[in-house]
N, C-alpha and C positions, 0 to 999 in steps of 0.2 A: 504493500500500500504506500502512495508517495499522496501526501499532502502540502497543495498549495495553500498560502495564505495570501489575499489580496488585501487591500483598502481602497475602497469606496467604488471600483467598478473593476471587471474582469477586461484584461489583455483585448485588443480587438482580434487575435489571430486566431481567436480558440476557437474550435470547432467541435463540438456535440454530436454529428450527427442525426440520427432520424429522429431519435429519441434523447431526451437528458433528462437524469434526478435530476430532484426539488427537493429543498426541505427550508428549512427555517430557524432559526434560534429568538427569542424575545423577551423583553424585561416578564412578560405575562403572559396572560390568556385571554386579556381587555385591549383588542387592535386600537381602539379609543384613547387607553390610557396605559398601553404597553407599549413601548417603539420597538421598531426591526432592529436586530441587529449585525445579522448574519444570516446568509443567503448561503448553502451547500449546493452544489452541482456535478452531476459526474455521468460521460457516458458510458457506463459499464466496464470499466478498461481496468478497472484498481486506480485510479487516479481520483482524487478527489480534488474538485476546487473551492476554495472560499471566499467569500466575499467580506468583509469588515465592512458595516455603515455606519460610519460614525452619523454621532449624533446631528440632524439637520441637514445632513449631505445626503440628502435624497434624489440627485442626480446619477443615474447609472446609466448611460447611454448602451454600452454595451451589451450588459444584462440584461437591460430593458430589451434590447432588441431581440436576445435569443429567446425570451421567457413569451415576447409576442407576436414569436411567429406561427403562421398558423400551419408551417409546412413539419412543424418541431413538435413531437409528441411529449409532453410534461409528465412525469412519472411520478406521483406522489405519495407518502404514506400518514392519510388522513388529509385529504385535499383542502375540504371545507376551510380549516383555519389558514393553510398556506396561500390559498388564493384569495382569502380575503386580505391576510397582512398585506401582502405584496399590493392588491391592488390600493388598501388606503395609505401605505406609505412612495411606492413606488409607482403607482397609476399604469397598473400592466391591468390588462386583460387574459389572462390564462387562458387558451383553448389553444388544440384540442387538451383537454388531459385524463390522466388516467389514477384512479388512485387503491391502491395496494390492499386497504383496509377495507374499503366497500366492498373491495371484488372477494377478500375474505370473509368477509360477512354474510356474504349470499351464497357462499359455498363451504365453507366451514363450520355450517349449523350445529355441529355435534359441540362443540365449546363456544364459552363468553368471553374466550382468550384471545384478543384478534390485536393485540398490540405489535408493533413491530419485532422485538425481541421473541415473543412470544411464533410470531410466524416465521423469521428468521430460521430459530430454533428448530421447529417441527420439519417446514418445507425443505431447508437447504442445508439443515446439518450445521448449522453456523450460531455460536455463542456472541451476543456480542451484550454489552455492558450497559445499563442507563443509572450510572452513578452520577453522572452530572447534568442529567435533567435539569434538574433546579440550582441551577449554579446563575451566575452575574456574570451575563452575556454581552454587556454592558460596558464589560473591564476592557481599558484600554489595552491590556497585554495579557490573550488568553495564556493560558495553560495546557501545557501539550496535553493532560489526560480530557480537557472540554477539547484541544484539534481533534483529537483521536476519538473523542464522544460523537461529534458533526459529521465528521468523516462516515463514519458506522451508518448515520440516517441515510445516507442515498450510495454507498458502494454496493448493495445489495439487493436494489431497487429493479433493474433490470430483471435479476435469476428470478426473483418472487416475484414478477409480474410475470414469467415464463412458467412456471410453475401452476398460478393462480386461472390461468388461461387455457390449462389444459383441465384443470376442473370443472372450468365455468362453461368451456363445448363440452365435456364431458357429462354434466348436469343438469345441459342446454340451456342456460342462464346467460353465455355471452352477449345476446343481443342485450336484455333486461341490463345486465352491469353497463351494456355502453349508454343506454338510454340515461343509467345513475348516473355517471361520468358526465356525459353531457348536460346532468341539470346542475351540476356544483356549484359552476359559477353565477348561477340562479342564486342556490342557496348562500352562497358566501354573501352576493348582493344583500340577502335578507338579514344575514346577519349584523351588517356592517348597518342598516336602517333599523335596528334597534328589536328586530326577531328573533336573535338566535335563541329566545329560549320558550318561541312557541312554535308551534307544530301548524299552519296556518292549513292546513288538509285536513285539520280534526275535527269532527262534529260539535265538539263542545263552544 
């Protein structure tokens, strides 16, 4: 695993190809009152890239532009919150994307275990660590075990979407997960407008 560190936008030369992780780091879980702070990316190669945002430096030309194109498939784990951060601090619009957790969810029914670590584990044979979860992302000068934490959220993003894909024809659920897919950034809009914690399709 080779881990880049950036600050405040990604190299113009990088190339992703068809697909690239996503993930996120943030003071919270309130995009309102949490700021971004780190942006992970990786085409499946063992490379991982990072992004550093410092505070108020919400210009990323580069990133913006790979995170908004619509020929670049966005691989997520747990979409919802990532494409909302991104788009209230970074004004991306995420599509197409795909996200890891959904597509376990609708195929994984036998457990309530659908966390990354937790899929990681099962699907690809793969350990990996969420001790720094709750760390201060915020800090000017991470700590290799938070590079090594970031890193973990999207080098793995790729296998587990290959994985979760042969379930989901295998289940015949794949069309269903792309329809989910496709309405994320619906849902992320609602959440950023002050719904994330109603169900606006419930009879009540």
């Amino acid at each position: 695993m080779t881990v880049h560190l950036y600050r405040g936008d990604i190299p113009d030369d990088l190339d992703f190809g068809g697909a690239v992780a996503v993930d996120t780091e943030t003071m919270g879980l309130r995009p309102a009152r949490d700021r971004l702070c780190l942006v992970q990316l990786s085409s499946g190669d063992g490379d991982a890239h990072l992004v550093q945002i410092p505070r108020g430096g919400y210009e990323a030309p580069n990133l913006t532009k790979i995170l908004g194109d619509r020929d670049i498939l966005k691989i997520f784990h747990f979409a919802r919150f990532d494409i909302a951060i991104l788009r209230a601090y970074l004004g991306i619009s995420c599509q197409p994307v795909y996200c890891t957790r959904t597509a376990s969810r609708l195929v994984r029914t036998y457990t309530d275990k659908h966390g990354l670590r937790e899929c990681c584990k099962e699907l690809l044979g793969v350990e990996i660590s969420k001790q720094q979860q709750s760390s201060d992302w915020g800090a000017e000068n991470l700590s290799e075990e938070q590079l090594t934490y970031a890193a973990n959220d999207v080098l793995h993003l790729h296998a587990l979407k290959g994985q979760l894909d042969e379930m989901l024809e295998r289940e015949g659920r794949a069309d269903l997960a792309r329809k989910c897919f496709d309405f994320l950034p619906a849902r992320a809009g609602l959440d950023l407008l002050g719904w994330q914690d109603t169900d606006i399709f419930d009879h009540c």
